[in-house]
C-alpha positions in Angstrom: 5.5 -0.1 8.2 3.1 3.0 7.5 3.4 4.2 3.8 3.4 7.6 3.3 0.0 9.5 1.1 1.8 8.6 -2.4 2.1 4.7 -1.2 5.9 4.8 -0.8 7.7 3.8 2.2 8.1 6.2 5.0 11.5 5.1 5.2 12.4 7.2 2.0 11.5 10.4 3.5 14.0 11.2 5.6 16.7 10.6 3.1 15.0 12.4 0.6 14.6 15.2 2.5 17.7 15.0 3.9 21.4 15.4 3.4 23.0 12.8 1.4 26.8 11.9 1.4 27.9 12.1 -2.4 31.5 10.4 -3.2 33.1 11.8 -6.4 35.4 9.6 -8.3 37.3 10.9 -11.4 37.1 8.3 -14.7 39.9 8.9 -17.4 41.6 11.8 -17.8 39.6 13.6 -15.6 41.4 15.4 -12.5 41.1 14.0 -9.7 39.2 16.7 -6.9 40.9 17.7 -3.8 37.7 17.2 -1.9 36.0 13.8 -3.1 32.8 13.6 -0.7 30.3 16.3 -0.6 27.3 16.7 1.5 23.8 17.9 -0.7 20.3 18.6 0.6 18.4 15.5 -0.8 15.8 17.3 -2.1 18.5 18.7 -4.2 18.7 18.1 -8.4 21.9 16.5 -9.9 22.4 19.7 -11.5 23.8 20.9 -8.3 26.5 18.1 -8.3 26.9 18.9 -12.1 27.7 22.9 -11.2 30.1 21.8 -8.4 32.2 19.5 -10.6 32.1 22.2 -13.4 33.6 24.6 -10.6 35.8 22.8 -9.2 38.0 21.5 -12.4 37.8 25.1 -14.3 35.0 23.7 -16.8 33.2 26.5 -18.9 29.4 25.6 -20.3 30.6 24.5 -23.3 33.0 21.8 -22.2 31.9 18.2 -21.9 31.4 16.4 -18.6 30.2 13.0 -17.8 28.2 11.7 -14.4 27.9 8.5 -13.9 26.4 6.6 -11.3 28.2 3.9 -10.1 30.0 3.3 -13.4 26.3 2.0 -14.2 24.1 4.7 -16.2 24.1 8.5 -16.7 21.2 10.2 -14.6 19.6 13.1 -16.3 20.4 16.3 -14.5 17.3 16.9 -13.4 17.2 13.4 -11.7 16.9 14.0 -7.5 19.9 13.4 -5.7 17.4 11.5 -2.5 15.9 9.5 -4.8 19.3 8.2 -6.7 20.9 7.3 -3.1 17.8 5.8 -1.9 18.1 3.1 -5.1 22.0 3.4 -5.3 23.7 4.1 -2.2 26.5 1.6 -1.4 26.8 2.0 2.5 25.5 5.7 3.1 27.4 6.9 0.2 25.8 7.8 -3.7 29.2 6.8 -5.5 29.2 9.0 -8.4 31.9 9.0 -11.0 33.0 11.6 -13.3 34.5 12.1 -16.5 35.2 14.7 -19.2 34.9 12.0 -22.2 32.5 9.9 -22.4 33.5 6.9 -20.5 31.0 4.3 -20.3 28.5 5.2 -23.6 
């Protein structure tokens, strides 16, 4: 296997660079979304996932919301969305849940 200038895997490239197959799951009281699995660019922030949620259920700035990834640990928003399903992806899919309390501490 040929490891790419940084010493990583060539393997992770693609998916990094590619799209990756996001499914939303609401935690709580948190509505559930009409459209649960999203398509992003993996080169792509969390932040983009975080601005879709906050559009889709009505949220302003101010108002709290929650990303979890597989009910395991909160990402920081500026965490990549290749990188987090290259570690995390449970059959092609980053299963990320969301809540607007804090659900899992």
């Amino acid at each position: 296997r040929a490891l790419a200038p940084d010493g990583r895997s060539d393997l992770a490239a693609p998916l990094r660079g590619g799209k990756v197959k996001v499914h939303l799951r609401a935690v709580g009281a948190a509505p559930i979304l009409s459209r649960a699995k999203i398509r992003v660019d993996g080169r792509q922030r969390l932040l983009v996932v975080e601005d879709f949620l906050r559009r889709q259920l009505r949220l302003g700035p101010g108002d709290a919301l929650f990303v979890y990834v597989d009910q395991a640990f909160a990402p920081t928003p500026d965490q990549v969305l290749g990188e987090l399903a290259e570690c995390f992806a449970i059959a092609g899919e980053l299963v990320l849940n969301y809540s607007i309390t804090d659900a899992w501490g």
